[in-house]
PyMOL CGO cylinders between C-alpha atoms (Angstrom):
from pymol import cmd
from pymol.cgo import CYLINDER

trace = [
    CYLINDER, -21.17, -10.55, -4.97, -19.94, -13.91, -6.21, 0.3, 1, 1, 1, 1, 1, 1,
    CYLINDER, -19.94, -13.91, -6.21, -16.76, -13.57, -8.51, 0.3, 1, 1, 1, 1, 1, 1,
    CYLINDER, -16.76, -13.57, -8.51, -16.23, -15.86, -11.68, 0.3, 1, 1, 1, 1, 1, 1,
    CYLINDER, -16.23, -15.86, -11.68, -13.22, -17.62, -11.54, 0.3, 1, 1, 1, 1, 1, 1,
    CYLINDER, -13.22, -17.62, -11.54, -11.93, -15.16, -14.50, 0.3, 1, 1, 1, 1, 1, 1,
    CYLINDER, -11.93, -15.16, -14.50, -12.12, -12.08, -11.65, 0.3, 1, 1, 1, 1, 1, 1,
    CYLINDER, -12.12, -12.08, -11.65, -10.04, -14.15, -9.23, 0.3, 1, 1, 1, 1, 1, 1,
    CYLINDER, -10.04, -14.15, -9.23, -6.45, -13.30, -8.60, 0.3, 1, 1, 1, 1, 1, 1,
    CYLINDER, -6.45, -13.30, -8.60, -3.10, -15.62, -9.04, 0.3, 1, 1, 1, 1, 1, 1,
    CYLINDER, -3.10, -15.62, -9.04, -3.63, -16.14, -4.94, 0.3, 1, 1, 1, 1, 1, 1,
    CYLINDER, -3.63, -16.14, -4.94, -6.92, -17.01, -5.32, 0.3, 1, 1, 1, 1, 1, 1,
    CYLINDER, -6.92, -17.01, -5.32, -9.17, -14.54, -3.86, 0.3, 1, 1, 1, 1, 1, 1,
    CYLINDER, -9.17, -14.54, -3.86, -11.85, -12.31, -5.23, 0.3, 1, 1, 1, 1, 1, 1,
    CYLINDER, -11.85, -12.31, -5.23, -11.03, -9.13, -7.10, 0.3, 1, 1, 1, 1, 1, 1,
    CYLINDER, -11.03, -9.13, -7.10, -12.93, -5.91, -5.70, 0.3, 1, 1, 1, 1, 1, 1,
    CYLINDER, -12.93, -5.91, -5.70, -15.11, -7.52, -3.27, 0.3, 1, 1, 1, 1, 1, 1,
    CYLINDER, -15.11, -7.52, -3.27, -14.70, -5.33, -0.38, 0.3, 1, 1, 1, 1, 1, 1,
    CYLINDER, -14.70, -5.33, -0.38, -15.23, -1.91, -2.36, 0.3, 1, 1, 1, 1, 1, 1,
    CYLINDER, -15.23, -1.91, -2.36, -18.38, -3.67, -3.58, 0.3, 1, 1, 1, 1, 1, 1,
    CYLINDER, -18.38, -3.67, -3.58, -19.28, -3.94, -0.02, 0.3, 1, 1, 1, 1, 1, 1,
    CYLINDER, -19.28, -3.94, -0.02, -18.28, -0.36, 1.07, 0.3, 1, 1, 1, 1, 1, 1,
    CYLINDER, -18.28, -0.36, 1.07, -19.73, 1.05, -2.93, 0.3, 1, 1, 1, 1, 1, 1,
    CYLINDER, -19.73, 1.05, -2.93, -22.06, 3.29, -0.89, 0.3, 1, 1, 1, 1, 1, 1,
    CYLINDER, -22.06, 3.29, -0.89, -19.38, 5.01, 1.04, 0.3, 1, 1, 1, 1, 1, 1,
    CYLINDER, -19.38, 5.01, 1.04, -16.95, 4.94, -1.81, 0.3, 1, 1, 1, 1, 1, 1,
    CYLINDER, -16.95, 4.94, -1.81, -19.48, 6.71, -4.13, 0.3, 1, 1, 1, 1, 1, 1,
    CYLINDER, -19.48, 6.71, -4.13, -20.21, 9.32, -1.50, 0.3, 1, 1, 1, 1, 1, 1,
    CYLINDER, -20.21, 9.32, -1.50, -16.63, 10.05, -1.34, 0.3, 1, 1, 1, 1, 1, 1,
    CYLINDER, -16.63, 10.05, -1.34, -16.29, 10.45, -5.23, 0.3, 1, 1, 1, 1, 1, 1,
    CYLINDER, -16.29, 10.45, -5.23, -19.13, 12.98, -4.74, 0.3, 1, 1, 1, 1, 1, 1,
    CYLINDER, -19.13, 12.98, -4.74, -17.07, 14.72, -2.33, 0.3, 1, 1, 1, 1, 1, 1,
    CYLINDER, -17.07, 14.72, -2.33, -13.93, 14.62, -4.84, 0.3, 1, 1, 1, 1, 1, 1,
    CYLINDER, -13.93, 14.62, -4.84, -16.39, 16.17, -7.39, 0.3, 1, 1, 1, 1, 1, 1,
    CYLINDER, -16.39, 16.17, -7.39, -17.47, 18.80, -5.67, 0.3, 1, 1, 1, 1, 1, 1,
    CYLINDER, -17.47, 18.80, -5.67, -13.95, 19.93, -4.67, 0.3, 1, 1, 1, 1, 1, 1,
    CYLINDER, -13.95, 19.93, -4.67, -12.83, 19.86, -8.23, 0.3, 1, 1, 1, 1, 1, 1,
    CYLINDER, -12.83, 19.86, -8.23, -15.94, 21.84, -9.55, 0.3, 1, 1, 1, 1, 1, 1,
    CYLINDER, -15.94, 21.84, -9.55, -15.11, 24.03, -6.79, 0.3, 1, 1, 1, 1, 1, 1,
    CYLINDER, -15.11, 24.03, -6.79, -11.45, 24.51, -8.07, 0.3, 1, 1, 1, 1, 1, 1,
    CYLINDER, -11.45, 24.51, -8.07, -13.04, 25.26, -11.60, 0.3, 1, 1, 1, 1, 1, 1,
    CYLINDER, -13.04, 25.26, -11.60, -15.24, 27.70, -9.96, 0.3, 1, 1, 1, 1, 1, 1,
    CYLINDER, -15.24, 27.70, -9.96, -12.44, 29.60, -7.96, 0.3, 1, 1, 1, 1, 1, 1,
    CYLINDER, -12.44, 29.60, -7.96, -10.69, 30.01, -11.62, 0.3, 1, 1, 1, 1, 1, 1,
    CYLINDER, -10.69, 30.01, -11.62, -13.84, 30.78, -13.73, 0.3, 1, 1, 1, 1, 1, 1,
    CYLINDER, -13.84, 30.78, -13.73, -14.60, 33.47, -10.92, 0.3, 1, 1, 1, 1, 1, 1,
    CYLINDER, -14.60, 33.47, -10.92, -10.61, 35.05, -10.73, 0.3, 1, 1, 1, 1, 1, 1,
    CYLINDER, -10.61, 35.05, -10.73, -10.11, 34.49, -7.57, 0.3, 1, 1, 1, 1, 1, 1,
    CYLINDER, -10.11, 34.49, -7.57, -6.36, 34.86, -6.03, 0.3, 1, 1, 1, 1, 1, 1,
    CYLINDER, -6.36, 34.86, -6.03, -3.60, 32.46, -6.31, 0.3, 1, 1, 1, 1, 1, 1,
    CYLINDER, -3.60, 32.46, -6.31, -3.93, 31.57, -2.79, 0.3, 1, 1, 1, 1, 1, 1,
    CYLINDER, -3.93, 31.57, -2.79, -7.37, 30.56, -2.71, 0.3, 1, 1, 1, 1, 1, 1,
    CYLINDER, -7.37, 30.56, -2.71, -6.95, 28.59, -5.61, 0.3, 1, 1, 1, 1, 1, 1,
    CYLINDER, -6.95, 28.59, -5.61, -4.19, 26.68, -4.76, 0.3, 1, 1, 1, 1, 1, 1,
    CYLINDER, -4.19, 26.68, -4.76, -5.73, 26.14, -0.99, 0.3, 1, 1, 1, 1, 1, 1,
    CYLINDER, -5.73, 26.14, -0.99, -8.77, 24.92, -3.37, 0.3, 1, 1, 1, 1, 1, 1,
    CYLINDER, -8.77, 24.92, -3.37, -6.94, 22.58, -5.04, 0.3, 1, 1, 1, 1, 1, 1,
    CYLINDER, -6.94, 22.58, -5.04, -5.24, 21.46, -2.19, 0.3, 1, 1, 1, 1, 1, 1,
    CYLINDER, -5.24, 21.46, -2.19, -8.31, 20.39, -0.43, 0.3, 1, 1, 1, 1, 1, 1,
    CYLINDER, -8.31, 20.39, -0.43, -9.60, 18.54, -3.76, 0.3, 1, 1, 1, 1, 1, 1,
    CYLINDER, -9.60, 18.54, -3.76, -5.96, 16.58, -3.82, 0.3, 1, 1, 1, 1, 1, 1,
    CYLINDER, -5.96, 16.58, -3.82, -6.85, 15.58, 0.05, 0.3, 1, 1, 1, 1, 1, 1,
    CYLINDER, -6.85, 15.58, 0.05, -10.42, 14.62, -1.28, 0.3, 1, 1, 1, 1, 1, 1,
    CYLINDER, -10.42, 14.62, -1.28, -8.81, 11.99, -3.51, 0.3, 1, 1, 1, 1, 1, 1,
    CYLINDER, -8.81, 11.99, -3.51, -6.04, 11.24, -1.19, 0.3, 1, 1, 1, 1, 1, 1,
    CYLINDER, -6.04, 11.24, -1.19, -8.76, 10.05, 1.50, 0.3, 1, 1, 1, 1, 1, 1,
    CYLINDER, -8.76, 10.05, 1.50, -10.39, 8.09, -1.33, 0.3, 1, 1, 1, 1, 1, 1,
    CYLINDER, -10.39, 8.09, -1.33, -7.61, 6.17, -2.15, 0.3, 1, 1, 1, 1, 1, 1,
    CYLINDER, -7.61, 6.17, -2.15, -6.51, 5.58, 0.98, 0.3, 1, 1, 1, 1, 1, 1,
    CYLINDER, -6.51, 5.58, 0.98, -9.77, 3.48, 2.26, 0.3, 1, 1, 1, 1, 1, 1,
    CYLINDER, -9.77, 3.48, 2.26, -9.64, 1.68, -0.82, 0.3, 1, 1, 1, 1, 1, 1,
    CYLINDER, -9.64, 1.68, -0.82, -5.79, 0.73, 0.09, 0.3, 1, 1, 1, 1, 1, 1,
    CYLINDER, -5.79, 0.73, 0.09, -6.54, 0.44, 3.59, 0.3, 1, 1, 1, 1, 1, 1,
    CYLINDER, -6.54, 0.44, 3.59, -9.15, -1.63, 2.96, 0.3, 1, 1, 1, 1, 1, 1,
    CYLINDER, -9.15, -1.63, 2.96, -7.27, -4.07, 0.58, 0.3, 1, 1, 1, 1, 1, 1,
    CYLINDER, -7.27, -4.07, 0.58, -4.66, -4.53, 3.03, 0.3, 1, 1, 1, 1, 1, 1,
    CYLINDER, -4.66, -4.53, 3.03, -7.38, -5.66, 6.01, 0.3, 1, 1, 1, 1, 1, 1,
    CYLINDER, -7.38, -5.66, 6.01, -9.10, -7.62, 3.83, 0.3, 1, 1, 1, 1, 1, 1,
    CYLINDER, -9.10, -7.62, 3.83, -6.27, -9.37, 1.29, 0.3, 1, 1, 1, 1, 1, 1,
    CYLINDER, -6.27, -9.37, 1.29, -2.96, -9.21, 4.19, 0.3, 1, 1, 1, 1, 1, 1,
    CYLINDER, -2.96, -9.21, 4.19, -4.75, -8.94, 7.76, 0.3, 1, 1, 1, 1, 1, 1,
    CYLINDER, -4.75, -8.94, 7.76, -7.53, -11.75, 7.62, 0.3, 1, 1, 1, 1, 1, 1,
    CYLINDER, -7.53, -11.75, 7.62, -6.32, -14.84, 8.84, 0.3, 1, 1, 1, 1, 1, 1,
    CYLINDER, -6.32, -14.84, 8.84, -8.53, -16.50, 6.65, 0.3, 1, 1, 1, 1, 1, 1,
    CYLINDER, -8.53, -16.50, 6.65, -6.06, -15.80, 4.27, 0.3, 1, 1, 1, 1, 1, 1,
    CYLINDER, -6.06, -15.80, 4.27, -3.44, -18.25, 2.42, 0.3, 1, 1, 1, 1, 1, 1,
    CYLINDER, -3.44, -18.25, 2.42, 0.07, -17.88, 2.31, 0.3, 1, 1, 1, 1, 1, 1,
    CYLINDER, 0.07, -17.88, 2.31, -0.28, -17.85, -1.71, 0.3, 1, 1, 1, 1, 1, 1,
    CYLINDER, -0.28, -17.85, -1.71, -3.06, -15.05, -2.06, 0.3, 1, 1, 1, 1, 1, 1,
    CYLINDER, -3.06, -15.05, -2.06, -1.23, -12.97, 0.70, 0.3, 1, 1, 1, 1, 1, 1,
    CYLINDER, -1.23, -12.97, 0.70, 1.79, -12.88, -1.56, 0.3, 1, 1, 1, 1, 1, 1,
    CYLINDER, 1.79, -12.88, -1.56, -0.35, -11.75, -4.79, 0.3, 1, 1, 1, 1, 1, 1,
    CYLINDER, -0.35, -11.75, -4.79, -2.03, -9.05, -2.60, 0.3, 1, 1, 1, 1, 1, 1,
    CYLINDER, -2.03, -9.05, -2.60, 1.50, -7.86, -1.40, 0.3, 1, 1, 1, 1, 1, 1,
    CYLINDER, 1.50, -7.86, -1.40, 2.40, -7.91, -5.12, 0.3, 1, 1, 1, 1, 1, 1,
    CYLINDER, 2.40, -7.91, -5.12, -0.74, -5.99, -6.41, 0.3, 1, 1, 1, 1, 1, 1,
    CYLINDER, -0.74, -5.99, -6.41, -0.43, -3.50, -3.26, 0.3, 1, 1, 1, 1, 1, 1,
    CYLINDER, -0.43, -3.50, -3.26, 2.95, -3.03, -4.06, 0.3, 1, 1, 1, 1, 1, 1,
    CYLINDER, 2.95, -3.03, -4.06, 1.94, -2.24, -8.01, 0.3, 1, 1, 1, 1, 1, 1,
    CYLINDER, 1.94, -2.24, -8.01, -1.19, -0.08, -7.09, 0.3, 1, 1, 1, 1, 1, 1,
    CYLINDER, -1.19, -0.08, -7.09, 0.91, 1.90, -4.66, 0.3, 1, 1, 1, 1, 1, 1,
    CYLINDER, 0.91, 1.90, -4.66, 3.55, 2.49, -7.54, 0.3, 1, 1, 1, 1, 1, 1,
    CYLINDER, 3.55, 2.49, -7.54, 0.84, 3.84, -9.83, 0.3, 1, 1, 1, 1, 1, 1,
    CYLINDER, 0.84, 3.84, -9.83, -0.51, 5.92, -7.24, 0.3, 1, 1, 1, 1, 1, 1,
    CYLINDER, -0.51, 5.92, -7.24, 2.49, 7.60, -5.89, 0.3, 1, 1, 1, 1, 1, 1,
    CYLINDER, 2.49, 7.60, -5.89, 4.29, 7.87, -9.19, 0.3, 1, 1, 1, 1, 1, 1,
]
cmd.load_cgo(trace, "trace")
């Protein structure tokens, strides 16, 4: 995947290349997500105790934790750890990391 120079960031690299890379394994893990959270709606629809819903929904929150943590992981490796990398871009990857992490935590 080539980006346009519209998809680039401040720093000057490409935006989402590596999870275009990894979309296979990403995808799978959505599917995983998925079938936790139909799997929460199921343990409701079906009455089942407060325990067994809440362990439910605590493996679904793991499911997306795991997600988001390969993206992140892999946005750090790629946009921080290369040392390919400039001194400029590393600073706007710090500075989106920094933002993402924000939105994901809060």
């Amino acid at each position: 995947m080539i980006a346009r120079l519209d998809e680039l960031y401040p720093g000057g690299y490409a935006r989402l290349v590596h999870t275009a890379r990894h979309k296979k394994q990403l995808v799978a893990r959505v599917r995983r997500v998925r079938g936790q959270v139909e799997a929460v709606e199921r343990a409701l629809e079906q009455g089942r105790g407060c325990e067994e819903v809440v362990r439910t929904i605590a493996a679904a929150r793991g499911a997306i934790n795991a997600l988001a943590a390969e993206i992140l992981c892999e946005h750090v490796e790629e946009h921080l750890g290369a040392p390919r990398i400039s001194s400029k871009a590393r600073a706007a990857a710090a500075t989106e990391l920094a933002h993402v992490i924000r939105q994901f935590v809060g």
